[in-house]
C-alpha positions as CSV (number, residue, x, y, z in Angstrom):
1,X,0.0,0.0,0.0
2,X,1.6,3.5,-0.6
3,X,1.8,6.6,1.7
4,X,-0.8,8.1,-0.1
5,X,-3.3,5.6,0.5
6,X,-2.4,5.5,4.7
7,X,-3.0,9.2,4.6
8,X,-6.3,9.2,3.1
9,X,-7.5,5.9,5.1
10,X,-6.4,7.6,8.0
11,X,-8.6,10.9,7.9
12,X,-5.9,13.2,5.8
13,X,-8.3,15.5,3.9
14,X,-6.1,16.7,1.2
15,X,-6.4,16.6,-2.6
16,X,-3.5,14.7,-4.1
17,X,-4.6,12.1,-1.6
18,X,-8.0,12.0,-2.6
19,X,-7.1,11.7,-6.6
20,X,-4.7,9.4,-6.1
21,X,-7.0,7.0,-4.2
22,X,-10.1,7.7,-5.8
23,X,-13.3,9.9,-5.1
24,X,-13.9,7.5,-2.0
25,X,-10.6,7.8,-0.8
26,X,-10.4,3.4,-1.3
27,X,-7.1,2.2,-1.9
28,X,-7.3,0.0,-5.3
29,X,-7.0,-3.6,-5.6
30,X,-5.1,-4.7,-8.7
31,X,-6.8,-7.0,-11.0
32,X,-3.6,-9.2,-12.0
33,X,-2.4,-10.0,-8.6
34,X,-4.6,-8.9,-6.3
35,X,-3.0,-6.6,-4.1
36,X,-3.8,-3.5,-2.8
37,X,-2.4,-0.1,-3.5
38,X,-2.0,-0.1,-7.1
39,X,-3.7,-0.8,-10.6
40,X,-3.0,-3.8,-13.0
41,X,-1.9,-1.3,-15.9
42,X,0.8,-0.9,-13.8
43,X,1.5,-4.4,-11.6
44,X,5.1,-5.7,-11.5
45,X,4.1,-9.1,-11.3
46,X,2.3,-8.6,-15.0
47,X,5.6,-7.6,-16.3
48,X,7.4,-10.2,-15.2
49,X,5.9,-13.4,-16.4
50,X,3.6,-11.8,-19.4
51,X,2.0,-14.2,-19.9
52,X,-1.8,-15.5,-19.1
53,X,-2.0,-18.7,-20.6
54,X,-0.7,-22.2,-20.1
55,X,0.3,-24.9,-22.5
56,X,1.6,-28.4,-21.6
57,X,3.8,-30.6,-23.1
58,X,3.0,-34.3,-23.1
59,X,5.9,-36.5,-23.0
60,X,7.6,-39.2,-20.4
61,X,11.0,-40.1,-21.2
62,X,11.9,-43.3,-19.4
63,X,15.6,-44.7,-19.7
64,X,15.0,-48.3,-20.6
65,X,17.8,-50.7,-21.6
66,X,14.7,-53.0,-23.8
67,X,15.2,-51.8,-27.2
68,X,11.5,-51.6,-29.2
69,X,11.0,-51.7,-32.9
70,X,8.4,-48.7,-32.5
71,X,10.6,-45.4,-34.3
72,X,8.7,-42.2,-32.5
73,X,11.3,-40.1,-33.7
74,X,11.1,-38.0,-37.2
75,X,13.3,-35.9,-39.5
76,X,11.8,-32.5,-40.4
77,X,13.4,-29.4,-41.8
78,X,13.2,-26.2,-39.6
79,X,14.1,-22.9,-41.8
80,X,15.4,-25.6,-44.0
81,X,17.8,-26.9,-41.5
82,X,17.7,-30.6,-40.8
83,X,16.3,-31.3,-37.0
84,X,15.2,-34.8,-35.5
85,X,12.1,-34.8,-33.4
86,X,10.4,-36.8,-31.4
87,X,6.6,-37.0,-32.2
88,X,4.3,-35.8,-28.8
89,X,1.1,-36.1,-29.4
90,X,0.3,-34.8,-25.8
91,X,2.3,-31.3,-26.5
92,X,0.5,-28.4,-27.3
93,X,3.5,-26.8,-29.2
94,X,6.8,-27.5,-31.1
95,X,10.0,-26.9,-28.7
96,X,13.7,-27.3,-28.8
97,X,16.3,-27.5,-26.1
98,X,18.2,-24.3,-25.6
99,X,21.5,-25.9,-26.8
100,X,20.2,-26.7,-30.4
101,X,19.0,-23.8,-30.8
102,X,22.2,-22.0,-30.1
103,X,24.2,-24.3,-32.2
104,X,21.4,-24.6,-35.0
105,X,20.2,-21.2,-35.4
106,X,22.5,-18.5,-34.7
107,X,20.9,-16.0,-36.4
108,X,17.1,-16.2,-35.2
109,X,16.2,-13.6,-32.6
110,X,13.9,-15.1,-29.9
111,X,10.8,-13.4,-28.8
112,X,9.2,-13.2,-25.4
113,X,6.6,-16.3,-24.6
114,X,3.2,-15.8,-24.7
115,X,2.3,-18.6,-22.5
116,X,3.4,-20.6,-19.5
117,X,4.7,-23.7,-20.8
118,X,4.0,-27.0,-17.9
119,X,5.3,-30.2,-18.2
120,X,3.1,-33.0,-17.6
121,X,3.7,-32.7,-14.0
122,X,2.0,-29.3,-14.4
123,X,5.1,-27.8,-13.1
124,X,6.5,-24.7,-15.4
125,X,9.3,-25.2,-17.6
126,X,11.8,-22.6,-18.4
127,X,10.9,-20.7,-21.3
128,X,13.5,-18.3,-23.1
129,X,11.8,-17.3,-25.5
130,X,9.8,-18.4,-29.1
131,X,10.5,-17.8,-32.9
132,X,8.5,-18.4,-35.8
133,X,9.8,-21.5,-38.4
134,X,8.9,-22.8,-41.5
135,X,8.5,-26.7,-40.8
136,X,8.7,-28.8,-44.2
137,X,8.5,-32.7,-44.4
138,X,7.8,-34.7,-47.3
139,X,6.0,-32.0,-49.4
140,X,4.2,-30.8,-46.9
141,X,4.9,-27.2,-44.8
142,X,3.6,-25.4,-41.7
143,X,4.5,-22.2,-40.3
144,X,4.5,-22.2,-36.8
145,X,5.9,-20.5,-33.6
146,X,8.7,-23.0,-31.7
147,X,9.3,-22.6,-28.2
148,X,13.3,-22.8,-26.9
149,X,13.3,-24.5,-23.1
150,X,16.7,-24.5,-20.9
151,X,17.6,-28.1,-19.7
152,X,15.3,-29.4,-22.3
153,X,16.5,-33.0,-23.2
154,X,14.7,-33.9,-26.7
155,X,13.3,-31.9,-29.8
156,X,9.4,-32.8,-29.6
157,X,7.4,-31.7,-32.5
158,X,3.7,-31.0,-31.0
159,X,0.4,-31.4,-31.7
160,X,-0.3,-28.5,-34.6
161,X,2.5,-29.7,-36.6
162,X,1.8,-34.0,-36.7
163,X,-1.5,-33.0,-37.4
164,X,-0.4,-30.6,-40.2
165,X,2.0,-33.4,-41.3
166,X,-0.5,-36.5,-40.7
167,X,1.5,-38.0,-38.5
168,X,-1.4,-37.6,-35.5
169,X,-2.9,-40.7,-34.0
170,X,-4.9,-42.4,-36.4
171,X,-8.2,-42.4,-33.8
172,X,-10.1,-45.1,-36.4
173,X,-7.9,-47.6,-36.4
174,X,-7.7,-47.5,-32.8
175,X,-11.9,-48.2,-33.2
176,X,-11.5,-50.8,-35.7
177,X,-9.2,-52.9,-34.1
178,X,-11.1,-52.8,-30.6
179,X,-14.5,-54.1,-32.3
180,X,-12.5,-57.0,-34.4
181,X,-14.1,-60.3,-34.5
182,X,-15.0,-60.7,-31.0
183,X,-17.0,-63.9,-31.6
184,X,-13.8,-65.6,-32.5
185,X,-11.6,-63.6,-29.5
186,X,-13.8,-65.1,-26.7
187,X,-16.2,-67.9,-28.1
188,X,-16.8,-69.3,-24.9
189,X,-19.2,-66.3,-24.5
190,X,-21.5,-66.9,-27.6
191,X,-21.9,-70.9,-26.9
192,X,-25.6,-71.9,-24.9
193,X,-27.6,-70.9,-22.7
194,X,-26.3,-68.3,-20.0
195,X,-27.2,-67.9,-16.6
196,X,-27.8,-65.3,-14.3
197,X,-26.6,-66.2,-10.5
198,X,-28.5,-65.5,-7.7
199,X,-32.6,-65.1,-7.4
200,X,-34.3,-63.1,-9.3
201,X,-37.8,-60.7,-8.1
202,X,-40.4,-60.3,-10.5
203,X,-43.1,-57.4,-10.3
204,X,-46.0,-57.9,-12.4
205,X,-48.9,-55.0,-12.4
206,X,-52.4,-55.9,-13.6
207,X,-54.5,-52.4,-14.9
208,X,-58.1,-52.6,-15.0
């Protein structure tokens, strides 16, 4: 709270007092942060983060020493540079670790983030900055805004861009494969008569 709003809360009648703190002489409550004694146009904590809106990024990365034939990892060209991804169809953006984009693109000026980005603990990650790339693979091109993260560990190509690409999940294969055949996965279940355990109560109403 400043002085100016002590003065006029306690009883000082004078005018600066009163047009700092309003006709009522009511110290403000800022909108962004909720504190009293000044206005969100002009709250510290505002300037600081900047931003309003989270995003998350969807990936787990387990060390395993069992070696899978499933490649989730894909080649793309970022301002016509060759960068290897992996594919996270949980992420709502395209990011890349601090260190490749220092090596990788010297020349690209980093904006400031627009949103908190949370890894899928929720917890924030640390955000330098974003820049907006042309993403190419096989014929195909998006323009979209990357996001650069300090102690990042893997390039993951997000949601807008697989989907851009096609490389999203394939939701109707998921379908058809759940309702295949499943007379001949479990014919025990489709063989005589079955029964219900236990008694049964029936209610039967006769109208006149």
């Amino acid at each position: 709270m400043n002085l100016a709003c002590l003065e006029n809360v306690n009883g000082a009648a004078n005018k600066d007092t009163i047009k700092e703190c309003g006709p009522l002489g009511v110290c403000p409550r800022c909108r962004q942060c909720s504190k009293i004694g000044h206005y969100a146009k002009v709250c510290i904590t505002k300037s600081q983060t900047g931003c309003s809106e989270e995003a998350y990024l969807g990936v787990v990365q387990l060390e395993s020493k069992i070696k899978t034939n499933i490649d989730r990892t894909v080649t793309v060209q970022v301002n016509r540079k060759n960068i290897k991804f992996k594919i996270d169809s949980g992420a709502d953006h395209t990011v890349l670790p601090a260190n490749v984009f220092q090596n990788v693109f010297q020349n690209a000026k980093l904006g400031p983030p627009d949103k908190i980005l949370c890894g899928p603990d929720r917890n924030p990650l640390k955000t330098l900055g974003k820049f907006k790339a042309n993403i190419e693979y096989k014929g195909k091109s998006c323009t979209e805004e990357i996001y650069v993260i300090s102690n990042l560990q893997t390039c993951l190509l997000g949601k807008p861009a697989l989907f851009s690409f096609g490389l999203g999940p394939n939701l109707n294969s998921i379908c058809q494969i759940s309702a295949l055949h499943p007379k001949a996965k479990f014919p025990e279940l489709f063989k005589g008569l079955g029964v219900m355990k236990g008694m049964l109560f029936y209610q039967i109403e006769t109208r006149s």
